[in-house]
KERO-508932 format. One line per 4 residues: number of its first residue (from 1); their letters; for each residue x, y, z of C-alpha. Coordinates in Angstrom, 3 decimals. Layout:
BEGIN
NUM	A	X Y Z | ...
This chain:
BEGIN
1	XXXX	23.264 5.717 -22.211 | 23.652 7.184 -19.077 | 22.651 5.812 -15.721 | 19.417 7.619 -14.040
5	XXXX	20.108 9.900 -10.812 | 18.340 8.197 -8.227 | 18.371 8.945 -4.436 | 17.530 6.132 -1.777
9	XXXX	14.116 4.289 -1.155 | 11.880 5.028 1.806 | 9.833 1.829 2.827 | 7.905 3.357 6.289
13	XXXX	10.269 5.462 7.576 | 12.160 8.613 6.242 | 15.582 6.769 6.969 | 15.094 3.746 5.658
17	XXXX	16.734 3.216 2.461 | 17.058 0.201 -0.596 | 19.039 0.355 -3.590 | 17.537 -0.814 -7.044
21	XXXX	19.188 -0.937 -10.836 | 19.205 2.900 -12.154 | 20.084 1.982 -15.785 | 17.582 1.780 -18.361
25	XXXX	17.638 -1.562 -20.601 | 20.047 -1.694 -23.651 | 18.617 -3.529 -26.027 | 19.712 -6.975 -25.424
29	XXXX	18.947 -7.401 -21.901 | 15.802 -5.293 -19.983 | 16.868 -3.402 -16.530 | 16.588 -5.717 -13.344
33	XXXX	13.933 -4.617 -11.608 | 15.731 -5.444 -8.336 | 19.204 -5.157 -8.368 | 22.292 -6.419 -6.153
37	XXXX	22.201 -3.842 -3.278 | 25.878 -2.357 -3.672 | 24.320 0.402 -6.284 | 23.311 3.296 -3.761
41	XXXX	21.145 4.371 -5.827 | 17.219 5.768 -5.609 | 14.573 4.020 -8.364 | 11.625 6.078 -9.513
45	XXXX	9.604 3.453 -10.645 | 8.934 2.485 -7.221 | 7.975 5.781 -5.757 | 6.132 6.035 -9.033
49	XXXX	3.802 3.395 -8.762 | 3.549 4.337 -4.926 | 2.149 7.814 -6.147 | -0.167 5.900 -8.263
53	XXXX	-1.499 3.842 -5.630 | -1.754 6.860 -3.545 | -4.115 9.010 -5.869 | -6.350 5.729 -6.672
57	XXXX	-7.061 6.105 -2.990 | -7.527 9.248 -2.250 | -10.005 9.140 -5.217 | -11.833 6.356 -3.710
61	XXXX	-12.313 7.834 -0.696 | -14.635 10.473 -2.152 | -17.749 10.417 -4.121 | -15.360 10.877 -7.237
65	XXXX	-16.617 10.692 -10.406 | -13.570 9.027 -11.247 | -13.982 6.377 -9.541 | -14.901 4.234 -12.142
69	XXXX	-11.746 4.411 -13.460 | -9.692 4.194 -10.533 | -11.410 1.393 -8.353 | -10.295 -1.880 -9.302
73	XXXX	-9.836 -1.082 -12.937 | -8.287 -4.581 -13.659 | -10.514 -6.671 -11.961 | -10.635 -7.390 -8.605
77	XXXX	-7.689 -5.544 -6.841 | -7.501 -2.465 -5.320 | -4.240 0.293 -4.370 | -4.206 -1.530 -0.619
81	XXXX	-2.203 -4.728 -2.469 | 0.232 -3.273 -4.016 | 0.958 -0.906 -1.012 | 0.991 -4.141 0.982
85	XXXX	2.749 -5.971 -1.467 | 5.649 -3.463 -2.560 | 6.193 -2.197 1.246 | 7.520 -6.274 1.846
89	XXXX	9.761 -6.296 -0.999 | 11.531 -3.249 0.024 | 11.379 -4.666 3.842 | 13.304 -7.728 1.916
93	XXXX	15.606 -5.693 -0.238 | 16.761 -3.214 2.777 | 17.790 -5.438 5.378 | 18.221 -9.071 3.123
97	XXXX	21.978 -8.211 4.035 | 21.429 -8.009 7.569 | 19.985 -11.262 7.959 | 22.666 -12.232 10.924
101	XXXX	22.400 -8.769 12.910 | 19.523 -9.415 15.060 | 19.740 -6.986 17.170 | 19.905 -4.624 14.563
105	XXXX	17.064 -6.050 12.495 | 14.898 -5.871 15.525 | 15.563 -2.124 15.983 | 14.873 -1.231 12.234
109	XXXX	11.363 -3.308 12.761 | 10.946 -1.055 15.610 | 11.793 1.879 14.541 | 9.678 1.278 11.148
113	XXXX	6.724 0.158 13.395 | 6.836 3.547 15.670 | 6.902 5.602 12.552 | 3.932 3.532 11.052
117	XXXX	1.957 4.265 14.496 | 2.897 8.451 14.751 | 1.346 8.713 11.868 | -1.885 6.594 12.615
121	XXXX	-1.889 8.680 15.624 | -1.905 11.689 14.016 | -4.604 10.620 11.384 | -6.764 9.293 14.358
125	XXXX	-6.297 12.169 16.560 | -6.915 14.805 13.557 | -10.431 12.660 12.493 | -11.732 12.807 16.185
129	XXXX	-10.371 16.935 16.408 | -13.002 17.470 13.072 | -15.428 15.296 14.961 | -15.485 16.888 18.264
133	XXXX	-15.589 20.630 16.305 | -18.190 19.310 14.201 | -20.533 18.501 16.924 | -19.648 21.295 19.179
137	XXXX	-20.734 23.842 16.575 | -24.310 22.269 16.575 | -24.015 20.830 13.232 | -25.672 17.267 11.924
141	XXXX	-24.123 14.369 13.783 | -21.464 13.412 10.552 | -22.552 9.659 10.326 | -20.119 9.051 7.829
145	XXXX	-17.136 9.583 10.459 | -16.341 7.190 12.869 | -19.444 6.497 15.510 | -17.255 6.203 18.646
149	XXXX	-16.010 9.785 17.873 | -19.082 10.953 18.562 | -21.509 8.496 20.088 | -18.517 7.734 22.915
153	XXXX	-15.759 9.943 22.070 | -13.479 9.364 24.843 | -13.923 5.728 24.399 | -13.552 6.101 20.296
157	XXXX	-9.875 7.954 21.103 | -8.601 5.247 23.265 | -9.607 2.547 21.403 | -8.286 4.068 18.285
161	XXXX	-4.695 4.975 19.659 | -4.655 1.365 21.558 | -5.424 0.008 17.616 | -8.695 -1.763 18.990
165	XXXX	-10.942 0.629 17.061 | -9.917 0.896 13.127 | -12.716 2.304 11.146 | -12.920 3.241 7.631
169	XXXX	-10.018 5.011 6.556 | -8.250 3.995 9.549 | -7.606 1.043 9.309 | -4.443 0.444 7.122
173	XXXX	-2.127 1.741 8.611 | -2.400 -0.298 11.432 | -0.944 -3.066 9.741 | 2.034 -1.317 9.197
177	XXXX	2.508 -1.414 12.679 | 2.592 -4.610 12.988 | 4.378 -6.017 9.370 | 7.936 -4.477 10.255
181	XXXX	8.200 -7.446 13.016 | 7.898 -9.975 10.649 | 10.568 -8.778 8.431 | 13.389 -10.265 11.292
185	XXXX	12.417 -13.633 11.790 | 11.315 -14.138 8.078 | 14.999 -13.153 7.112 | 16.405 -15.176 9.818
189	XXXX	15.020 -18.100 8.130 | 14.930 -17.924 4.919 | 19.196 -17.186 5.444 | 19.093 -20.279 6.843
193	XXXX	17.150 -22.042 3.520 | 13.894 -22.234 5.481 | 12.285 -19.266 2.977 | 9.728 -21.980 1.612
197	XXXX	8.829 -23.255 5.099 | 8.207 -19.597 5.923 | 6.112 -19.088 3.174 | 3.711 -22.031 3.555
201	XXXX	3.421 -21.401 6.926 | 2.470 -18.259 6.492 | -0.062 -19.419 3.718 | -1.682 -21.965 5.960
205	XXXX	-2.695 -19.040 8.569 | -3.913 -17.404 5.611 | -5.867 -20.345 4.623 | -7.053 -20.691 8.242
209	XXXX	-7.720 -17.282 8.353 | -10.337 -17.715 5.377 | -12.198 -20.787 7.137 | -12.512 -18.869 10.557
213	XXXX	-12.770 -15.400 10.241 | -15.759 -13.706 8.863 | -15.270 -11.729 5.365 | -16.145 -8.442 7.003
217	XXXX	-14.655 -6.370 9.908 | -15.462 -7.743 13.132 | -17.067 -4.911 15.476 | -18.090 -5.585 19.248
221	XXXX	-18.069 -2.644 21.432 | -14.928 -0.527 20.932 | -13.505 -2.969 18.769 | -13.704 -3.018 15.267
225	XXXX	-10.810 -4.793 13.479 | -11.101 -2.770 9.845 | -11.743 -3.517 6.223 | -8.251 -5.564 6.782
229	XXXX	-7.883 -9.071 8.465 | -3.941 -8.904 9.198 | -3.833 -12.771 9.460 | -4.987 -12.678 5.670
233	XXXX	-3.008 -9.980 4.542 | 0.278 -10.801 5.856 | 0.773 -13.903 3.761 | 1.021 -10.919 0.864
237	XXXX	3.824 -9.089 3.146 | 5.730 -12.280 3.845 | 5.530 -13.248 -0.034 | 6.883 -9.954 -0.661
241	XXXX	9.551 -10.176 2.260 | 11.138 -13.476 0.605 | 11.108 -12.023 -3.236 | 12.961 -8.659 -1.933
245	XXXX	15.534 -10.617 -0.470 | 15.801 -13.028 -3.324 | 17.141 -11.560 -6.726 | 17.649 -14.472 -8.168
249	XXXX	13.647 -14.997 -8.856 | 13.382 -11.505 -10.383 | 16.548 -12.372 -12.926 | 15.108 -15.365 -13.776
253	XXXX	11.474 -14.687 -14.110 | 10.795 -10.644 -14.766 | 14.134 -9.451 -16.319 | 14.066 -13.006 -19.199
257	XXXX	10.191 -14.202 -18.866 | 9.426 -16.986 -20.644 | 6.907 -16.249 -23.850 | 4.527 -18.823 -22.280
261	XXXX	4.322 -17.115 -18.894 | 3.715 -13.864 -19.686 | 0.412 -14.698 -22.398 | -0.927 -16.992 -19.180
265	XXXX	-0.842 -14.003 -16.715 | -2.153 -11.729 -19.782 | -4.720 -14.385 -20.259 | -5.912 -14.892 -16.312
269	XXXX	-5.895 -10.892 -16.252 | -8.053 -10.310 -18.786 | -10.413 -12.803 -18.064 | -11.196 -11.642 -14.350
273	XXXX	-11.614 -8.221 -15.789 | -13.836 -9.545 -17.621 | -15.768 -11.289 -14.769 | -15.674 -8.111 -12.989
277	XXXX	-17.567 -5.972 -15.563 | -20.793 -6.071 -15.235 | -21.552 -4.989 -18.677 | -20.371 -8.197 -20.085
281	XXXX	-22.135 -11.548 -19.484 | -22.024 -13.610 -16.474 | -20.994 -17.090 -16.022 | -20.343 -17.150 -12.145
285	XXXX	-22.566 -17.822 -9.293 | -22.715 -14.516 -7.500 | -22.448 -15.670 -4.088 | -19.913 -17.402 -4.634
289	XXXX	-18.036 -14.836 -6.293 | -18.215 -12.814 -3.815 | -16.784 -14.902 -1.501 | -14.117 -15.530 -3.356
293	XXXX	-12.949 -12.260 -4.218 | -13.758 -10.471 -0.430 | -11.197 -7.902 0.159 | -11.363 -8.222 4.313
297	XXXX	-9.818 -11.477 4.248 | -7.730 -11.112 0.835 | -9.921 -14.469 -0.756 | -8.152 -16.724 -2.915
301	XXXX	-9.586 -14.953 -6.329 | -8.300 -11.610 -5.457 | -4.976 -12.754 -4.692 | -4.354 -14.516 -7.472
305	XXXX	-6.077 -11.564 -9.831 | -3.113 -9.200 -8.031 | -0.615 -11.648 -8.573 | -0.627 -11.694 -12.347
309	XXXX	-1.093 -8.143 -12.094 | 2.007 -7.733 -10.251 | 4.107 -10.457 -12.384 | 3.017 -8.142 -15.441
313	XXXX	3.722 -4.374 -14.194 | 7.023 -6.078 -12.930 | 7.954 -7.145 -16.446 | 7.152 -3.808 -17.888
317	XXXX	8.834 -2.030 -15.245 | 11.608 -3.741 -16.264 | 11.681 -3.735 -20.175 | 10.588 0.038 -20.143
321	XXXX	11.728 1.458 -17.211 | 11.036 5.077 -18.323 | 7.515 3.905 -18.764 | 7.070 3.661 -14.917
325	XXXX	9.063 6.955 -13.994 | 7.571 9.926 -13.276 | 8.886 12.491 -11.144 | 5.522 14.332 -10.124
329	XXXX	4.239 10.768 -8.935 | 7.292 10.247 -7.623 | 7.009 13.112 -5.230 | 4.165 11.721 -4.055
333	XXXX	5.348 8.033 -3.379 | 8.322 9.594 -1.548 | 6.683 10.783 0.838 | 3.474 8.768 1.348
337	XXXX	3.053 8.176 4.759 | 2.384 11.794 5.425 | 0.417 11.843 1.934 | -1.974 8.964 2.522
341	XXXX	-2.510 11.092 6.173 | -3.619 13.963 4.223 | -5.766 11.983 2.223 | -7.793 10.561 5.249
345	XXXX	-8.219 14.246 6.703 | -9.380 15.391 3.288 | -11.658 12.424 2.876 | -13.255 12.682 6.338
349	XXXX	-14.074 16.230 5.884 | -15.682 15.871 2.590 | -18.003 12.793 4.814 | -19.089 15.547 6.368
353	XXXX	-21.261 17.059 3.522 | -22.232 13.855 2.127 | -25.266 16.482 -0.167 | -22.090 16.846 -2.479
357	XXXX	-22.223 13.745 -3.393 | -25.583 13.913 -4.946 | -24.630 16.357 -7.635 | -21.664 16.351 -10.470
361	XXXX	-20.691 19.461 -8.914 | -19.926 18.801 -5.611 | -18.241 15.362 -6.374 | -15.894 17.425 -8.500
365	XXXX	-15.081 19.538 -5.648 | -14.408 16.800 -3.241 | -12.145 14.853 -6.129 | -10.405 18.618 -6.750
369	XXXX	-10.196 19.108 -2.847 | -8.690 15.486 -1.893 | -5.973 15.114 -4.873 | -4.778 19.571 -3.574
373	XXXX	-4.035 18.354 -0.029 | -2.068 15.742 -1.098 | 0.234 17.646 -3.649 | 0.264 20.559 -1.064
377	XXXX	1.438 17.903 1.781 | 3.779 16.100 -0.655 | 5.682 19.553 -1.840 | 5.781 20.628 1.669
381	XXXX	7.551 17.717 2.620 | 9.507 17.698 -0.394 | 10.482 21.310 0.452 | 11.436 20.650 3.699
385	XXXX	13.525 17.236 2.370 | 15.510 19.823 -0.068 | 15.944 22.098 2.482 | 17.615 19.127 4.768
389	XXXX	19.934 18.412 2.161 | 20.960 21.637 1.433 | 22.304 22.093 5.054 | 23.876 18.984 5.419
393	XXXX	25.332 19.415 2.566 | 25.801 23.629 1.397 | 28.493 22.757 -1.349 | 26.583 19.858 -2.897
């Protein structure tokens, strides 16, 4: 069977690139989901489940109908994990084999950080441009948008671009800014054996994290921190960081599972989404529930629900690849930095007739309106991606 064409991975940047197995599985062995990085070669699976994530959220950012479908469907994890989660493995896979370069590892960090920021900035600034027209046209003060914007606007801009003020919807990527400057001095280490070290460490400030920080953003003044506590969330990115850069753990345990693994992560899957319906009976204290599955701070219940989620999707991505390719998705995970930006614009302006959401009508017109600006962004950028090629390369 022939190999699948496939172009290189993005992780935050355009340029950045990661190779990954292109054949599907014969049927003896199953296709590695991560494969030894000398196959140049793009994997659609990837950008796949990236335009998956990406449409959960922009659906949960509006008063979609379809929410209950899309938000946390299998128990108690949400499209932010996986983004978080897949974004370190590539970090792992694309510069695992530049592990002695420092200098050059600390540029790519940079340069991934910058790109993260731009496009923060140009969420932030386009959220506070709606605000500011909003207002100025004598409309209702939108109390759904960001309060700084227009309570203190000049204050709300500053904060935001200094990353001091992260409200809702703006406050992910954030943390994009500062993961890529992890990714050096986790690979330093773990190419000198230290990759467990790193990895407890990096728990422990988790754990600390949990005991000290509150489970909700923390807002004083022009500061609010987000719906994301980055000591909490980048135990996930480090986790991911030292799997990307070691293969040998996806062989063993996604590409040849053992029977007895895969019905325990079946089994501890089910039975949260079970816990989480709240059709079915009961058995937990609420409270404490809650605490332990609090998205802010990533609790210990929610991490564990997303990884046997992830250990599961990563077997069937690689027993049926085709299962988890899908060009239109692709698109989308291609290019999602400027996608998930389009998303946020779309969402804030639907905040500003929050009546819609009070009849079917209306919340089918924000769903229809959120999930059109991002195919329109992705094709554009698509387009223009084509359009690169072709002149770099008129004969190919």
């Amino acid at each position: 069977m022939q190999s699948r064409t496939l172009a290189s991975i993005r992780l935050a940047a355009p340029h950045n690139t990661i190779v990954f197995s292109s054949s599907p599985p014969a049927s003896a062995t199953a296709a590695p989901l991560i494969a030894p990085p000398s196959a140049r070669a793009r994997d659609l699976r990837f950008d796949t489940v990236r335009g998956t994530l990406l449409i959960m959220m922009a659906i949960n950012h509006v008063s979609s109908d379809l929410r209950v479908w899309v938000d946390q469907p299998f128990g108690f994890v949400s499209a932010a994990e996986g983004f978080v989660f897949l974004s370190g493995i590539l970090s792992g896979r694309i510069d695992a084999s530049r592990s002695h370069l420092t200098g050059e590892l600390t540029a790519r960090a940079r340069n991934r950080s910058w790109h993260a920021y731009v496009w923060h900035a140009i969420a932030l600034i386009g959220t506070w441009l709606l605000v500011q027209a909003w207002v100025s046209f004598d409309q209702t003060t939108p109390w759904g948008l960001p309060y700084l914007f227009h309570h203190e606007p000049l204050t709300g801009l500053v904060s935001g671009l200094a990353l001091l003020y992260q409200p809702g919807l703006l406050d992910i990527l954030p943390m994009y800014v500062g993961f890529p400057f992890l990714v050096p001095l986790v690979l330093r280490l773990h190419r000198q054996n230290r990759g467990l070290l790193v990895w407890l460490a990096s728990g422990v400030i988790w754990a600390c994290d949990q005991w000290l920080s509150p489970g909700h953003p923390i807002e004083w003044g022009p500061i609010n921190t987000g719906a994301f506590h980055f000591l909490s969330w980048q135990w996930l990115f480090v986790s991911g960081v030292l799997l990307g850069a070691e293969p040998a753990w996806e062989r063993k345990a996604i590409s040849r599972p053992p029977r007895w693994t895969l019905l325990a992560a079946t089994a501890g899957v089910l039975f949260l989404w079970a816990v989480r319906r709240p059709e079915l009976p009961n058995w937990w204290d609420l409270s404490t529930l809650d605490a332990l599955t609090q998205k802010t701070p990533l609790a210990a219940l929610r991490l564990l629900n997303f990884g046997l989620l992830a250990y599961l999707l990563g077997v069937l991505g690689s027993r049926r690849p085709a299962w988890l390719s899908y060009r239109p998705l692709a698109t989308l995970g291609r290019h999602s930095l400027p996608v998930f930006t389009a998303t946020i614009w779309c969402a804030q302006i639907a905040l500003c007739f929050p009546e819609a959401g009070d009849v079917a009508v209306g919340r089918w017109l924000e769903t229809a309106f959120v999930l059109v600006g991002m195919i329109a962004t992705a094709a554009t950028f698509e387009f223009l991606r084509l359009r690169s090629l072709g002149k770099t390369n008129p004969a190919g």
